[in-house]
TORTI-41825 format. One line per 2 residues: their letters; for each residue x, y, z of C-alpha. Coordinates in nm, 3 decimals, decimal comma, m for minus. Last residue first. Example, Ala and Ser with C-alpha at 12.3 -4.5 7.8 and 13.67 -1.06 7.14 Angstrom:
<vexzas>
SA) 1,367/m0,106/0,714; 1,230/m0,450/0,780 .
</vexzas>
This chain:
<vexzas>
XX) 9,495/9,961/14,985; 9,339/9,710/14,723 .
XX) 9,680/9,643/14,591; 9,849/9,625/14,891 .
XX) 9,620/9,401/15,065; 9,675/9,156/14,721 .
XX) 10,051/9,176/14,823; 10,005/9,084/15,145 .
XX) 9,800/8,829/15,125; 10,027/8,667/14,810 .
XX) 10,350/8,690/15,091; 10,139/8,531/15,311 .
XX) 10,028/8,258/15,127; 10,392/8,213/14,995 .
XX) 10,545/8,191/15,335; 10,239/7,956/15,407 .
XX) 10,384/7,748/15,102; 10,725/7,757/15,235 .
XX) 10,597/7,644/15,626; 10,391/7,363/15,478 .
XX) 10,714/7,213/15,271; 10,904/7,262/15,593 .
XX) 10,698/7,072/15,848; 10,655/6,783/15,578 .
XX) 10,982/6,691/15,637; 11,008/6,767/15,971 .
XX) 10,708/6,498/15,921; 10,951/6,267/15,727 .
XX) 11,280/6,370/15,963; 11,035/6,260/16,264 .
XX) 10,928/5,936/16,124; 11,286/5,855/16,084 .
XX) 11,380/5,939/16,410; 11,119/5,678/16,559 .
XX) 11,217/5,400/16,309; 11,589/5,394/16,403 .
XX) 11,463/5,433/16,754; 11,220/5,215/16,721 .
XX) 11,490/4,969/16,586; 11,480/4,878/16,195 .
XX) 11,515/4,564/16,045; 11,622/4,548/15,713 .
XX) 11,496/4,365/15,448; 11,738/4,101/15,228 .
XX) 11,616/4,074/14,942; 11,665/3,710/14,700 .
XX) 11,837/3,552/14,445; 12,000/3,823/14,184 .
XX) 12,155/3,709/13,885; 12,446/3,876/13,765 .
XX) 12,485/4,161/13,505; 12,584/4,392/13,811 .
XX) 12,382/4,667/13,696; 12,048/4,497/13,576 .
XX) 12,124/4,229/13,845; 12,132/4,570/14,082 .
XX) 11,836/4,746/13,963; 11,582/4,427/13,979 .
XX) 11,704/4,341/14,354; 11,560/4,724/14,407 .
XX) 11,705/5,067/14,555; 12,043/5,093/14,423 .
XX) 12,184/5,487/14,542; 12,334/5,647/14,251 .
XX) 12,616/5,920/14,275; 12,590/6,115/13,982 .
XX) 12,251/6,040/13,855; 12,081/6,082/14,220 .
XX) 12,307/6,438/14,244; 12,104/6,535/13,922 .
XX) 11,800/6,403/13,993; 11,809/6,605/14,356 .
XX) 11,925/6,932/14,128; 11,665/6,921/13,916 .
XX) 11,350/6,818/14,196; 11,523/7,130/14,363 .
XX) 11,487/7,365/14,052; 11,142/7,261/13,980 .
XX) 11,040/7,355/14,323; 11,200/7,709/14,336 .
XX) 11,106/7,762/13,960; 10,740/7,667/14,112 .
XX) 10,737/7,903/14,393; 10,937/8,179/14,172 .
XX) 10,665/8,188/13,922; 10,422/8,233/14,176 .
XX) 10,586/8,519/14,342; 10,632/8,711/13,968 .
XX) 10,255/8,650/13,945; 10,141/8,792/14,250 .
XX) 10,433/9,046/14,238; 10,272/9,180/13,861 .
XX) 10,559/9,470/13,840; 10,338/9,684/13,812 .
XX) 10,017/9,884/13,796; 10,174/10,149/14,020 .
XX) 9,856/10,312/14,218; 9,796/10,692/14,182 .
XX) 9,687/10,605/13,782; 9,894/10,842/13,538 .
XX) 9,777/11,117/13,313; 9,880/11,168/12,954 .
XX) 9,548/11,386/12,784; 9,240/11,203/12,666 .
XX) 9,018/11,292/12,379; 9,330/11,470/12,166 .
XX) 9,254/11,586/11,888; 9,474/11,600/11,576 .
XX) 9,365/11,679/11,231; 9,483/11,573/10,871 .
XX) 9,386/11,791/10,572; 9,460/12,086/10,777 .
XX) 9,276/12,406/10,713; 9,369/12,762/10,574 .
XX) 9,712/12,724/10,496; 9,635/12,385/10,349 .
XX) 9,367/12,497/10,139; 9,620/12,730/9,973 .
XX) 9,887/12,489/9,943; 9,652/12,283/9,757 .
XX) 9,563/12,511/9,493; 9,926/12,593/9,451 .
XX) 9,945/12,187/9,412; 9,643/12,191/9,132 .
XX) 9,790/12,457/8,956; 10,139/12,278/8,914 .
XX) 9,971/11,960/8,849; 9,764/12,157/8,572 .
XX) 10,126/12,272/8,445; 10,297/12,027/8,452 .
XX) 10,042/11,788/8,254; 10,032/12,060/7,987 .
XX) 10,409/12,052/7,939; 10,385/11,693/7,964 .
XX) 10,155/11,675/7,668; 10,329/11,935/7,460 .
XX) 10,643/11,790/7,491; 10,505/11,436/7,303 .
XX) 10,331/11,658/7,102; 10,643/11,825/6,968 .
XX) 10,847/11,481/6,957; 10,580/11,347/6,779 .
XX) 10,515/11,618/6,553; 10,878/11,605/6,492 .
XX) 10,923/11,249/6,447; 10,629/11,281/6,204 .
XX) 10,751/11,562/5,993; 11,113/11,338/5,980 .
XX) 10,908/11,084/5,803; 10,664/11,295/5,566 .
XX) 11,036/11,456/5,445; 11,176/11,106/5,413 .
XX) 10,828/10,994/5,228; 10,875/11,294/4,961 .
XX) 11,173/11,255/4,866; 11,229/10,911/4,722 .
XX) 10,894/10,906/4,533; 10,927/11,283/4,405 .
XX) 10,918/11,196/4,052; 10,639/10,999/4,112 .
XX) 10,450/11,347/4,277; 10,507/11,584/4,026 .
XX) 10,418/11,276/3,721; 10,070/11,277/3,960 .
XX) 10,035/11,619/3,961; 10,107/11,691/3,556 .
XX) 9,848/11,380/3,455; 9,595/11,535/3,689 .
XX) 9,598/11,888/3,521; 9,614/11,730/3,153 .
XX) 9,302/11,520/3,247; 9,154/11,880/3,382 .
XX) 9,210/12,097/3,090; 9,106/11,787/2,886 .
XX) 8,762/11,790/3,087; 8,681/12,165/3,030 .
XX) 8,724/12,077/2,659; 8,462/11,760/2,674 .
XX) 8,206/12,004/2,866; 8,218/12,266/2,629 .
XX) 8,175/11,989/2,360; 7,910/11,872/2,567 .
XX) 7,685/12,200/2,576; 7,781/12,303/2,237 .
XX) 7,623/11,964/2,116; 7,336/12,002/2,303 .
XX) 7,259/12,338/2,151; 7,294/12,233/1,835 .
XX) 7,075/11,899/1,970; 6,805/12,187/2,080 .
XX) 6,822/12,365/1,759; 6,781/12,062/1,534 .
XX) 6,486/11,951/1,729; 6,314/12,309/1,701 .
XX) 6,358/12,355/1,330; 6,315/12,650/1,235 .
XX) 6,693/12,773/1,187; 6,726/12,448/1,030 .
XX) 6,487/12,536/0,748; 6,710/12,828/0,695 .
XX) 7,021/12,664/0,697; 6,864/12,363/0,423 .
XX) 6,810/12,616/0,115; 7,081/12,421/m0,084 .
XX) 7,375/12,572/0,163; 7,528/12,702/m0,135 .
XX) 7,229/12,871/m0,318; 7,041/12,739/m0,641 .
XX) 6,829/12,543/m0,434; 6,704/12,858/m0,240 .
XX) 6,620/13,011/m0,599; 6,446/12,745/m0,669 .
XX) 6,251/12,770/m0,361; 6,166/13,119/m0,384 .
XX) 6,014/13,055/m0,764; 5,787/12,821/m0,602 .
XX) 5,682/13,035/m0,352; 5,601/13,282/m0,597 .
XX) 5,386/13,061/m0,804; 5,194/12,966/m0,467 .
XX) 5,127/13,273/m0,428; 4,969/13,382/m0,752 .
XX) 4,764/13,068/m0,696; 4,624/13,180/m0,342 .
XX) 4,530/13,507/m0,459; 4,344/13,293/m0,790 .
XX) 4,164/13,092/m0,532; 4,049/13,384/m0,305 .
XX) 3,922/13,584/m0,614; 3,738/13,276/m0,705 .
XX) 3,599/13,203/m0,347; 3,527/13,619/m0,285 .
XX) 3,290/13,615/m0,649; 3,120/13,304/m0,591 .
XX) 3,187/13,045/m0,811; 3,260/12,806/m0,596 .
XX) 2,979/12,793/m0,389; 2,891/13,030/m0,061 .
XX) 2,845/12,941/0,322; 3,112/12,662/0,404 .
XX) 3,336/12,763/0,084; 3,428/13,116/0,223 .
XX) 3,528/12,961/0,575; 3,790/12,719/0,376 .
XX) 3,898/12,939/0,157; 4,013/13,164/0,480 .
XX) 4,170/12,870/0,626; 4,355/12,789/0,302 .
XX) 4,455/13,204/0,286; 4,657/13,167/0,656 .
XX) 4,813/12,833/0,484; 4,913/13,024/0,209 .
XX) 5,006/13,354/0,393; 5,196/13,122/0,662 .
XX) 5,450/12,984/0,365; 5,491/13,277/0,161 .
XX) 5,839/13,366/0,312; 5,980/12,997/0,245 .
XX) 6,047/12,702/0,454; 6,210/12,380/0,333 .
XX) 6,053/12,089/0,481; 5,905/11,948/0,160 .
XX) 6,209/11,949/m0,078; 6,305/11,643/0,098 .
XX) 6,689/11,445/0,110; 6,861/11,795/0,227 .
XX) 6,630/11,793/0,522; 6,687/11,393/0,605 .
XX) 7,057/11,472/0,572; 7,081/11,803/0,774 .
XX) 6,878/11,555/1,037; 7,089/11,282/1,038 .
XX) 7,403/11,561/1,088; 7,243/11,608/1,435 .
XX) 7,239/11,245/1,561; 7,572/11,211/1,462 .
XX) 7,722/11,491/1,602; 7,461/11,445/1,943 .
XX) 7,669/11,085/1,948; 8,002/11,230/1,875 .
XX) 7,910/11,471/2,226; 7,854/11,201/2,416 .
XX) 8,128/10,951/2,308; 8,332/11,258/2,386 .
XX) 8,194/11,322/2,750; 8,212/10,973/2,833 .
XX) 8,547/10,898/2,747; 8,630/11,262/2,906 .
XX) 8,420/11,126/3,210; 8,663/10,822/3,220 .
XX) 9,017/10,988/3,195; 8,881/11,242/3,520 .
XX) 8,810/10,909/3,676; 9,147/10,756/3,604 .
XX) 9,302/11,119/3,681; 9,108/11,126/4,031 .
XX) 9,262/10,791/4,130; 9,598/10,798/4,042 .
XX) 9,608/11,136/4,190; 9,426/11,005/4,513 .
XX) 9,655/10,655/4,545; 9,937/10,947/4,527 .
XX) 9,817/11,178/4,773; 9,776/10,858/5,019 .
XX) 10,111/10,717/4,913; 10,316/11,034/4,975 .
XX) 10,068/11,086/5,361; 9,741/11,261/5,398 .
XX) 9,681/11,385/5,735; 9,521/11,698/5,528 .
XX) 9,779/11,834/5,369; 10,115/11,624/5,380 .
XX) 10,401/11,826/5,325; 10,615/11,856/4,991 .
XX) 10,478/12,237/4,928; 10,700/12,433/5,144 .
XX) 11,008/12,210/5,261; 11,225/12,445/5,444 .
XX) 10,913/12,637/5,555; 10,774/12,356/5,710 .
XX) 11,136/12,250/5,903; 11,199/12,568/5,995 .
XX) 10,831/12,612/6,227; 10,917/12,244/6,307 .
XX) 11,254/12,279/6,484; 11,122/12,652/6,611 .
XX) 10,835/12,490/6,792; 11,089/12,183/6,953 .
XX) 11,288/12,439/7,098; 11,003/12,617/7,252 .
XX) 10,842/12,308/7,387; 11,176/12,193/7,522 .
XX) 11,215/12,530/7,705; 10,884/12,525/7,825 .
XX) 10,960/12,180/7,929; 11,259/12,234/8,165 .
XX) 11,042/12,541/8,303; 10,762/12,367/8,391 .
XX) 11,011/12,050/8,547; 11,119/12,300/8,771 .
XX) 10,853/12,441/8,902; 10,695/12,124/8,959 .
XX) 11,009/12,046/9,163; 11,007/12,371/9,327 .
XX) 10,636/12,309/9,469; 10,642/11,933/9,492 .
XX) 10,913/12,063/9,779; 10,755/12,319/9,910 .
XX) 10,429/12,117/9,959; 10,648/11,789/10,105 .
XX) 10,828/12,042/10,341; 10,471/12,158/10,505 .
XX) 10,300/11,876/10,527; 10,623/11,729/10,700 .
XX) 10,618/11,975/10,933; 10,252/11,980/11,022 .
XX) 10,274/11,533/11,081; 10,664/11,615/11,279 .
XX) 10,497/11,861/11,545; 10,218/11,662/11,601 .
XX) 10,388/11,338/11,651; 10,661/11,480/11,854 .
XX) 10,378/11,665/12,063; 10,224/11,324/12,134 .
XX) 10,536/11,222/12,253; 10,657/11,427/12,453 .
XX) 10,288/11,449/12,657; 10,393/11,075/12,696 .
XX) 10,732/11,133/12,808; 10,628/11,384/13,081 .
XX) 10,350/11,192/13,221; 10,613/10,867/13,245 .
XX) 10,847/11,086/13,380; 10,636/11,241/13,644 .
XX) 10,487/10,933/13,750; 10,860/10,799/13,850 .
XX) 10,920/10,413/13,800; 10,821/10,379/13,443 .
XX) 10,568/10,302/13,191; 10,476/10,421/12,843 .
XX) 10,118/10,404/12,697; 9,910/10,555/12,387 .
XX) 9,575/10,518/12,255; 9,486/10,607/11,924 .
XX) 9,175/10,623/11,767; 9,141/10,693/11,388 .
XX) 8,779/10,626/11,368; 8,724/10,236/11,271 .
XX) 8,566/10,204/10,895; 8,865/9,966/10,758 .
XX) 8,873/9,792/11,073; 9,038/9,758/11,413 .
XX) 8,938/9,970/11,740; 9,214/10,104/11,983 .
XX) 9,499/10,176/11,749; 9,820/10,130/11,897 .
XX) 10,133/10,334/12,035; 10,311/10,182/12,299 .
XX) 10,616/10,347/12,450; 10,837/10,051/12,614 .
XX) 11,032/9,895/12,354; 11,132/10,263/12,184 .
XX) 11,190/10,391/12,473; 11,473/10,148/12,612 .
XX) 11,636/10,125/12,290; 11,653/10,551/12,322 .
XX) 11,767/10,514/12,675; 12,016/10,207/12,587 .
XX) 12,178/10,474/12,300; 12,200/10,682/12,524 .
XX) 12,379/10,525/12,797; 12,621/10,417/12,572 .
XX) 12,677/10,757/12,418; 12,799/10,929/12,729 .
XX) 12,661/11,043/13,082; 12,249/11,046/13,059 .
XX) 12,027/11,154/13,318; 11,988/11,504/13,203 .
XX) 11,881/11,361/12,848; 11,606/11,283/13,034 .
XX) 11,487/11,608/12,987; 11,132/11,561/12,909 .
XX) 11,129/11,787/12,567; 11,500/11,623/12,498 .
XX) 11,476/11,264/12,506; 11,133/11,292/12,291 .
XX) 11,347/11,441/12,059; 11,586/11,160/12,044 .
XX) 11,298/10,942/11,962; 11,205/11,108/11,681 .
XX) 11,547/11,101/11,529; 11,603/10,744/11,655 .
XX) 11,269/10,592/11,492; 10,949/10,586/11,745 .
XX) 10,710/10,803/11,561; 10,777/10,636/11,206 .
XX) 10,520/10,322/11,185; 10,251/10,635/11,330 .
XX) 10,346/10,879/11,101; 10,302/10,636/10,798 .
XX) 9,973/10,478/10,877; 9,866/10,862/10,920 .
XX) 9,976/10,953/10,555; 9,825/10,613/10,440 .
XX) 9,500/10,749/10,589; 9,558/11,084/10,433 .
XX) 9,564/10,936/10,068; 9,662/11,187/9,852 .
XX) 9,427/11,411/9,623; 9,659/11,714/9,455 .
XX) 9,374/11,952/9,411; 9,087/12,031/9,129 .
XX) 8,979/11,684/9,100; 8,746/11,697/9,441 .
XX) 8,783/12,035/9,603; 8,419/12,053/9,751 .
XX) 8,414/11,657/9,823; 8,771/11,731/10,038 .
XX) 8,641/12,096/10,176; 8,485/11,901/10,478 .
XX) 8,789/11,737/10,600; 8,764/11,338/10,689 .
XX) 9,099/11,259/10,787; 9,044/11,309/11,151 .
XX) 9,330/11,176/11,388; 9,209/11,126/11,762 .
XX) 9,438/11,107/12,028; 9,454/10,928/12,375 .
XX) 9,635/10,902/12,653; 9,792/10,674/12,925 .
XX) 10,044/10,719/13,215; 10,157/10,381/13,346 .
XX) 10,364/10,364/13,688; 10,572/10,112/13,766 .
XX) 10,647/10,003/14,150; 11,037/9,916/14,236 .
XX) 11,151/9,554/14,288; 11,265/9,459/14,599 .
XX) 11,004/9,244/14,696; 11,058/9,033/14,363 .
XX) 11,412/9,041/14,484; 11,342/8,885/14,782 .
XX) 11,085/8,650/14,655; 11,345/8,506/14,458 .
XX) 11,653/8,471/14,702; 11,365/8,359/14,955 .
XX) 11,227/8,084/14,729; 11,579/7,999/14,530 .
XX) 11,710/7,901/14,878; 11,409/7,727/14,978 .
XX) 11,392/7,471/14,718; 11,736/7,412/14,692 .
XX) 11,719/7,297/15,051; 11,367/7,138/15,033 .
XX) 11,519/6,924/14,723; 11,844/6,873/14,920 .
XX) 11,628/6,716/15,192; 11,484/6,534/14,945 .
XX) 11,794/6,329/14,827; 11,631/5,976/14,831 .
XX) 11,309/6,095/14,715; 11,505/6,152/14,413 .
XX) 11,625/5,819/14,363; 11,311/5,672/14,508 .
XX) 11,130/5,873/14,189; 11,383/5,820/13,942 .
XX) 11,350/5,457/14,013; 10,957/5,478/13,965 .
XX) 10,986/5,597/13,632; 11,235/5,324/13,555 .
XX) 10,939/5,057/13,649; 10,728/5,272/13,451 .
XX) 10,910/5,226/13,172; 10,992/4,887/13,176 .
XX) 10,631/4,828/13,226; 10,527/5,029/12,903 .
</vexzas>
């Protein structure tokens, strides 16, 4: 840390050494400086500000049945494009500066020109700022820098209604476009499936059913149509059986066989009956009731033989009567009607589902090229569809942009410019040239101290010389010697106080200026 300070404070003698070049370099970059500061010509700002509304009343009225785009993007957009060549050129043009151009070159360092010094900026940051815009451009007329500003707001207009306008038409003969391009397709794809059904009448799916489908159902409803005919048979055999027990049970008894005397008898026993409750038996009416009932009784006798003697051994007629037997006849019709209808159906089945097995390799090529059609046809359909509502909603559109603009421009301030320049800063350009001034004398005193060096210590020599130093010898000065050097030092210091009054005064006058 010594050694370094020690070699700190060399560079200091070194350079105090050659401070009358200091105050010479010094003053020639001060007045060389401050002279061109002085020269400098005044800027003058013109300023103005527009307000972009995004927020149009029909947008929640019109919600889902127009094209909805993002107008703050829209805006972002404009405003990143405003200063690109084209745009730029224009601006040229509507304040005639392309009157001060001679060739290309010049042009081109115009438009670079421009595009560094027009500002454009929003004033307030934030997603829920209002589209503010303020916008600045600088230059050494007023009239110019009016005139480019009011160019360039009308650029920005001018290019934000235009472009509205050729992205419309635009989506409008596209959309167009693509409508017809699928119509067509639909059409085609129509007439590919309208052949292809009535090429293959009666091998198509019904139903969303696929082959494999229609054959799982075949399989299934003939298993199930085989299993009520089981059901139906074993049904009907049992009503069979049931009803030839009964012909058996009649044919086994004499008892149940039914004659044409039957009801007088019993009709007669009820009579006998009455008689015997008020007289005796040998009243006249009970014996002529029990010989009536005898003489019947013989002939019913003689009917049954003769009923015997017949085929059917008398047993048809006592069926006829006989309510259980008549309801299992009709029982048995019943399920035998049943079991037939059944057998139609079995037979039915069986002939669909041999139909469809012998169709096992047709059938699912013809299902799959019905599906790449109705896909394809669907498919066509959809965009077709989706064409068309986008071409309704963008006719929609155009309509509400005829009548209103979904983007608006107002502007809150027009270009105007200030009657005092607001630059160049000569304060701070003076400043800066004061302390380049300074710094570049200290420089150029080092540098002269590092090319011809001046020893100034015992230390510095040995250190130079390698050899050992023994002692200082101090010099004497005369007063003479020591009077003119105590008059360079406050000449010196004469100089230094004379530039910074030269900068004092040159500050006083420029802040006089500015409040003038």
């Amino acid at each position: 840390m010594q050694e370094l300070f020690y070699q700190l404070l060399g560079y200091l003698k070194a350079i105090w050494n050659k401070r009358w070049h200091v105050m010479f370099v010094s003053w020639l970059i001060c007045l060389i400086g401050w002279g061109v500061v002085f020269v400098l010509p005044d800027q003058y700002e013109s300023k103005a500000k527009i307000y972009i509304d995004t927020d149009s009343l029909l947008k929640p009225l019109l919600e889902g049945l127009t094209v909805e785009y993002n107008a703050n993007q829209q805006v972002t957009l404009m405003v990143r494009t405003l200063l690109t060549r084209p745009n730029v050129e224009k601006i040229i043009r509507l304040s005639d500066l392309d009157l001060t151009v001679n060739d290309d070159i010049e042009l081109d360092k115009l438009i670079e020109h421009l595009q560094k010094s027009i500002q454009f900026s929003k004033t307030q940051q934030g997603k829920r700022a209002p589209n503010v815009y303020g916008l600045s451009y600088k230059n050494i007329s007023p009239q110019v820098a009016q005139t480019v500003l009011q160019s360039v707001i009308t650029v920005f207009i001018e290019n934000s209604i235009g472009d509205s306008k050729e992205d419309s038409n635009a989506a409008k003969l596209f959309l167009n476009k693509k409508v017809k391009e699928y119509e067509a397709r639909l059409l085609k794809s129509e007439n590919k499936l309208k052949d292809f059904k009535q090429k293959n009448m009666g091998m198509l799916p019904s139903s969303g059913q696929g082959y494999y489908s229609r054959m799982a159902q075949a399989k299934n409803n003939l298993d199930e149509s085989k299993l009520e005919l089981r059901e139906a048979e074993k049904r009907q055999s049992a009503i069979r059986k049931e009803r030839s027990s009964i012909v058996a049970t009649l044919k086994a008894t004499d008892s149940n066989i039914s004659t044409s005397y039957d009801e007088r008898i019993e009709t007669l026993n009820k009579n006998l009956d009455d008689l015997l409750l008020n007289y005796t038996e040998s009243h006249p009416d009970v014996l002529a009731a029990r010989r009536l009932i005898e003489g019947l009784k013989i002939k019913q006798q003689q009917e049954i033989a003769e009923l015997k003697k017949s085929p059917s051994g008398g047993v048809a007629s006592t069926l006829e009567s006989n309510s259980s037997y008549q309801e299992l006849n009709a029982a048995y019709g019943e399920a035998k009607a049943v079991t037939e209808s059944l057998k139609v159906r079995v037979k039915e089945y069986e002939s669909r589902y041999n139909k469809l097995q012998k169709l096992i390799n047709t059938i699912p090529e013809i299902e799959a090229q019905l599906t790449a059609l109705n896909r394809d046809y669907d498919i066509t359909y959809k965009k077709y569809q989706e064409f068309l509502e986008r071409r309704e909603s963008a006719s929609i559109s155009e309509s509400v942009d005829q009548t209103t603009e979904s983007v608006q421009f107002k502007v809150l301030e027009a270009p105007r410019v200030e009657n005092s320049p607001v630059g160049p800063n000569r304060i701070l350009l003076s400043s800066a040239v004061l302390i380049v001034g300074i710094i570049g004398g200290l420089g150029f005193a080092f540098l002269l101290s590092q090319i011809n060096p001046v020893v100034t210590s015992g230390k510095e020599l040995s250190e130079i010389t390698g050899l050992p130093v023994f002692g200082v010898v101090s010099a004497n000065d005369s007063p003479v010697q020591r009077k003119r050097r105590s008059l360079m030092v406050y000449s010196y210091m004469s100089l230094s106080l004379v530039l910074l009054l030269c900068y004092g005064a040159l500050i006083g006058w420029y802040l006089m200026a500015q409040l003038a």
